[in-house]
C-alpha positions, 0 to 999 in steps of 0.5 A: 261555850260563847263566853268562853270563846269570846273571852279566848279573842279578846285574850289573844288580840283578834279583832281591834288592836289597842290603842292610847290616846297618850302614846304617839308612834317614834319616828326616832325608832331605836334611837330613842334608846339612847342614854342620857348623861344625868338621867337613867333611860328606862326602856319599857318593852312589851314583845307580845301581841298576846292580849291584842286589845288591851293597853297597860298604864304605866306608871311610877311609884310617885303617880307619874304617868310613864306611858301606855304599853301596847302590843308589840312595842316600846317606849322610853322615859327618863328618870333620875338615878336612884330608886324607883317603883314602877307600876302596871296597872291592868286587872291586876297591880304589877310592880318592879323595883330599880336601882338606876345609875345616870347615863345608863339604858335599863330594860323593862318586859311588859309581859301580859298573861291571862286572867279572869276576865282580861289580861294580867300584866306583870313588870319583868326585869330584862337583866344579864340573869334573865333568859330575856336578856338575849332577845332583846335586840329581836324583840326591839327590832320587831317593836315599834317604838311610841313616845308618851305624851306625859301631860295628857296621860298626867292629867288622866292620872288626876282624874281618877287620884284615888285609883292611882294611890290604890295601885301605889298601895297595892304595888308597895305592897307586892313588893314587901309582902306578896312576891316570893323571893324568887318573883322579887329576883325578877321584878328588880332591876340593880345599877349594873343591869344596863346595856 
């Protein structure tokens, strides 16, 4: 009864918030969302204090640190227009899959959920399809926004390289061969899916 009960608190956030040493709070606020004339802004967002304790890693399908998710916050990176592969890494492997158009905002939700021993994290595309798309400006007004600090997070990143290429493999292969059709409709994000 200990272990569960101590697991069931750790899952729901009691006790310690999370924290990352590679994320800084905004004071831009949700003026950081603004797009960018060459470059596609990707907003990851992650509304729920579910799993309070533990942060989420993201990043891309290169091996660039993009930024940790926290609790109850967002935080937006620029990318070139194009494709892209943007991956969580948590106890399991989350990817997403995105077609970016320049100077347009996309919306990521990093949606934790419960797993064996901490949190799963899985990338949802926030799109005009999806239900999330009509809470957005209430989950954003109620985040807080953090800016990565891509050069630390990066050399993290190199630290544990053959970690990092695992995830890429495991996310590519999400993508190709595990997701169900369905599950893949949710975790793709087209050019015409911004704000």
């Amino acid at each position: 009864m200990t272990l569960l009960l101590a697991l069931v608190l750790l899952l729901t956030g009691s006790g310690c918030s999370a924290t990352s040493k590679y994320m800084t709070p905004s004071p831009a606020g949700p003026a950081s969302l603004a797009a960018a004339g060459d470059m596609a802004t990707v907003v990851f967002i992650r509304p729920s204090g579910f799993a309070g304790s533990q942060r989420a890693t993201v990043l891309d399908g290169q091996g660039r640190f993009l930024g940790d998710s926290l609790p109850e916050s967002y935080f937006a990176v620029k990318v070139p227009p194009g494709e892209h592969v943007f991956i969580s890494w948590a106890e399991n492997t989350g990817a997403l899959r995105a077609t970016l158009a320049a100077g347009k905002v996309y919306f990521v939700e990093v949606s934790p959920k419960m797993g064996a021993f901490s949190a799963r994290v899985h990338l949802l595309a926030i799109t005009p399809r999806a239900s999330s798309w009509k809470k957005l400006d209430e989950w954003i007004a109620e985040s807080k926004a953090y800016v990565p600090d891509e050069v630390h997070g990066q050399a993290y990143l190199a630290s544990r390289k053959n970690d990092v290429a695992e995830r890429i493999r495991r996310a590519n292969e999400a993508l190709n061969k595990d997701y169900s059709r369905d599950e893949l409709d949710e975790r793709t994000l087209l050019p015409t899916d911004s704000r």
